[in-house]
C-alpha positions as CSV (number, residue, x, y, z in Angstrom):
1,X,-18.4,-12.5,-6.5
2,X,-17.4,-9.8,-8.6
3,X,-15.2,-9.8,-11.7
4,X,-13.5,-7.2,-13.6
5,X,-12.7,-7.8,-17.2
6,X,-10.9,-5.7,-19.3
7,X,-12.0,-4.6,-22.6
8,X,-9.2,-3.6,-25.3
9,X,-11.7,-2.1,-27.6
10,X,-13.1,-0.2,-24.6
11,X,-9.7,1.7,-24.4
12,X,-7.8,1.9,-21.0
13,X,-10.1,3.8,-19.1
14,X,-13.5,1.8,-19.4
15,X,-13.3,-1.6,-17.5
16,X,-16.5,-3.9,-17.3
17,X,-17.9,-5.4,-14.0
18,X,-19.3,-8.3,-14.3
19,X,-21.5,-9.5,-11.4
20,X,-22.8,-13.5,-10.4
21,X,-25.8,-13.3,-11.9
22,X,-26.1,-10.2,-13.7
23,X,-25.4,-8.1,-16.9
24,X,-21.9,-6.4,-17.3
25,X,-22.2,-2.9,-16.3
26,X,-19.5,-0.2,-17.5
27,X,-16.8,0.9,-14.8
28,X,-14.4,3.8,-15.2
29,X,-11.4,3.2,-13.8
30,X,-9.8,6.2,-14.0
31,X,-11.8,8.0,-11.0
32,X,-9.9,11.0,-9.5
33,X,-7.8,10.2,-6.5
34,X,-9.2,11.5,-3.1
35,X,-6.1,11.0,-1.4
36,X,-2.7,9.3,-1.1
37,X,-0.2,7.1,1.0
38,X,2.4,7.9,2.8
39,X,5.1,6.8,0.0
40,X,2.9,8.6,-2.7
41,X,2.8,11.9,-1.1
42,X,6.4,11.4,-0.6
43,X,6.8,11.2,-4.1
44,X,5.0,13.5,-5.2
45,X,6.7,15.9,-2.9
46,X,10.1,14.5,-3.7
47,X,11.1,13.5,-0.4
48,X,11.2,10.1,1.5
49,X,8.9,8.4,3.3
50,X,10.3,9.0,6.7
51,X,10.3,12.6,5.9
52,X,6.2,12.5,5.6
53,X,6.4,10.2,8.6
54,X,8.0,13.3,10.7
55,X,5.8,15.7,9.1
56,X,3.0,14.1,10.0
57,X,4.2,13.6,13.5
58,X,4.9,17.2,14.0
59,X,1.5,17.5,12.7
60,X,3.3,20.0,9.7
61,X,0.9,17.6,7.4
62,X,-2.5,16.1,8.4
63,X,-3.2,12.1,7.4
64,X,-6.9,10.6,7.7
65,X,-6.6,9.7,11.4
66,X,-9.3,6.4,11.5
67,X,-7.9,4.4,9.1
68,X,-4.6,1.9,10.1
69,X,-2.7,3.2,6.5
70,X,-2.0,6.9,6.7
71,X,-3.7,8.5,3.9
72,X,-3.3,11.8,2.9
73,X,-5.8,13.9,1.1
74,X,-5.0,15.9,-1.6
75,X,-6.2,19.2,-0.1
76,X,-4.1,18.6,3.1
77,X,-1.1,18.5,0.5
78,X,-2.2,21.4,-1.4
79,X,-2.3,23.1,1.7
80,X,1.3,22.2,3.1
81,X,2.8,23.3,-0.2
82,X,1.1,26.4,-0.2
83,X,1.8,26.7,3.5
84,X,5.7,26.1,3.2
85,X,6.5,28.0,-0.6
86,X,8.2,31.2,0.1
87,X,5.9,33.7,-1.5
């Protein structure tokens, strides 16, 4: 079993897991973000939901095809924006 515990004098970003058995070993939990949900990217792109939903059926924007959540990585969003701007 595995416990997280969260340090205020390690600041926001430093969390310490604590394994059964072991010594507490530093965690950052501020890792970059490989990729996104379907409302995140929606979000982030200012629409709704549905609208990534249709997107993604029209295949306009690619989601991670083996997992049951849609997830979106960020290059594949990168690549729509710069896709669709008008430059």
């Amino acid at each position: 079993m595995t416990t997280l515990l969260n340090k205020s004098s390690d600041g926001p970003a430093l969390q310490r897991l604590a394994f059964k058995n072991q010594t507490v070993a530093p965690v950052l939990s501020a890792l970059p973000r490989l990729a996104y949900s379907m409302r995140e990217t929606a979000s982030m792109l200012g629409v709704n939901y549905q609208t990534v939903y249709r997107l993604n059926k029209r295949g306009l924007l690619k989601s991670s095809g083996k997992l049951r959540t849609k997830l979106f990585p960020v290059t594949e969003i990168e690549r729509f924006l710069t896709a669709t701007s008008g430059k």
